[in-house]
C-alpha positions as CSV (number, residue, x, y, z in Angstrom):
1,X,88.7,116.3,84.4
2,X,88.5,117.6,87.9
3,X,90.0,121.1,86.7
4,X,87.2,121.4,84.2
5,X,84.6,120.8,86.8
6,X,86.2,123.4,88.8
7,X,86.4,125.9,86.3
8,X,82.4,125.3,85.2
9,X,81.6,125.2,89.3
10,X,83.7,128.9,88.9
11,X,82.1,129.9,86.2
12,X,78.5,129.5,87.9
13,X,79.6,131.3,90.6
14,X,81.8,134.3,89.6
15,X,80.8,136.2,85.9
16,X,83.7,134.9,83.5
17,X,85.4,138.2,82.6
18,X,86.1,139.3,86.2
19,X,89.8,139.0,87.5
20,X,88.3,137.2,90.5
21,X,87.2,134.3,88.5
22,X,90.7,134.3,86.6
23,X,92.8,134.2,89.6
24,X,90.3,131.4,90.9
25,X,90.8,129.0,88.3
26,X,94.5,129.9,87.9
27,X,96.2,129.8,91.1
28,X,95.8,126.2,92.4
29,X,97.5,125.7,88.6
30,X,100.1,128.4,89.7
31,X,100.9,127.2,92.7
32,X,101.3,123.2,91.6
33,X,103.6,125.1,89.0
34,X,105.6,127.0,91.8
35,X,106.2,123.6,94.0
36,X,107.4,121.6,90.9
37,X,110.1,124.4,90.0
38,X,110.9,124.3,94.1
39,X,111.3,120.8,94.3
40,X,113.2,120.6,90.6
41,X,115.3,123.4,91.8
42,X,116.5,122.1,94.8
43,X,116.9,118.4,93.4
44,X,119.5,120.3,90.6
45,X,121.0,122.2,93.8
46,X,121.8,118.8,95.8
47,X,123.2,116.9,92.6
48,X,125.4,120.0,91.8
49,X,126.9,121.1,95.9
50,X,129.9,120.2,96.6
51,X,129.1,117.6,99.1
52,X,130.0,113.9,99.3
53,X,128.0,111.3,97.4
54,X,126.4,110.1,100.7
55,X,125.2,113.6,102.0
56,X,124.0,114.5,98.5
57,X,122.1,111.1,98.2
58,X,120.3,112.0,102.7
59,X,119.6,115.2,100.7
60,X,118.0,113.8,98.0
61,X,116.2,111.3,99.9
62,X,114.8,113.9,102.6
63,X,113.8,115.9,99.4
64,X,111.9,112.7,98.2
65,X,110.2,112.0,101.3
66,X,108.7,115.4,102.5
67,X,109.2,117.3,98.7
68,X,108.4,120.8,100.1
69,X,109.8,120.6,103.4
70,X,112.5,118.7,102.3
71,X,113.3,120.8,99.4
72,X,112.8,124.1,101.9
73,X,115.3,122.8,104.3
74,X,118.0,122.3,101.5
75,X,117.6,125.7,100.7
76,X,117.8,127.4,104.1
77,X,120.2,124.6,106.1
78,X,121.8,122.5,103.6
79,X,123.2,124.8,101.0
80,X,124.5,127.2,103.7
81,X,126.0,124.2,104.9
82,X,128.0,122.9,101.5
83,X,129.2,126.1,101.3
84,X,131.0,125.9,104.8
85,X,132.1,122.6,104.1
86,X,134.3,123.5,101.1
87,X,135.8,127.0,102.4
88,X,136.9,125.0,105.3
89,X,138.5,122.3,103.2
């Protein structure tokens, strides 16, 4: 409902074969679509590491609780991190 309101508001504003209005209407779609596969990736990442059931279950929890910071700090502290962990063992 509220994304056909904002694609007649768009319309009204911006002539409907321009690019402009295109990229208006698309990219808060394209961007909702872009945090789902960044959350869904890193949720698959977590289950999958090597790390013990209770790390992978703070991971999945943090991921839960703050889904794009969470899911960004998996990917740039966390992974890094299950890596070390099973070199070193």
């Amino acid at each position: 409902m509220m994304y056909l309101i904002a694609q007649q508001q768009a319309d009204d504003l911006i002539p409907a074969d321009s690019v402009l209005a295109s990229l208006l209407i698309n990219f808060p779609m394209v961007l909702l679509i872009a945090y789902a596969l960044l959350f869904i990736s890193a949720l698959i990442s977590i289950l999958g590491s090597a790390l013990s059931g209770g790390m992978k279950l703070v991971w999945v929890v943090v991921a839960f609780m703050a889904p794009f910071l969470g899911s960004l700090l998996w990917f740039v502290i966390g992974r890094g991190d299950a890596r070390r962990r099973v070199v070193v063992r």
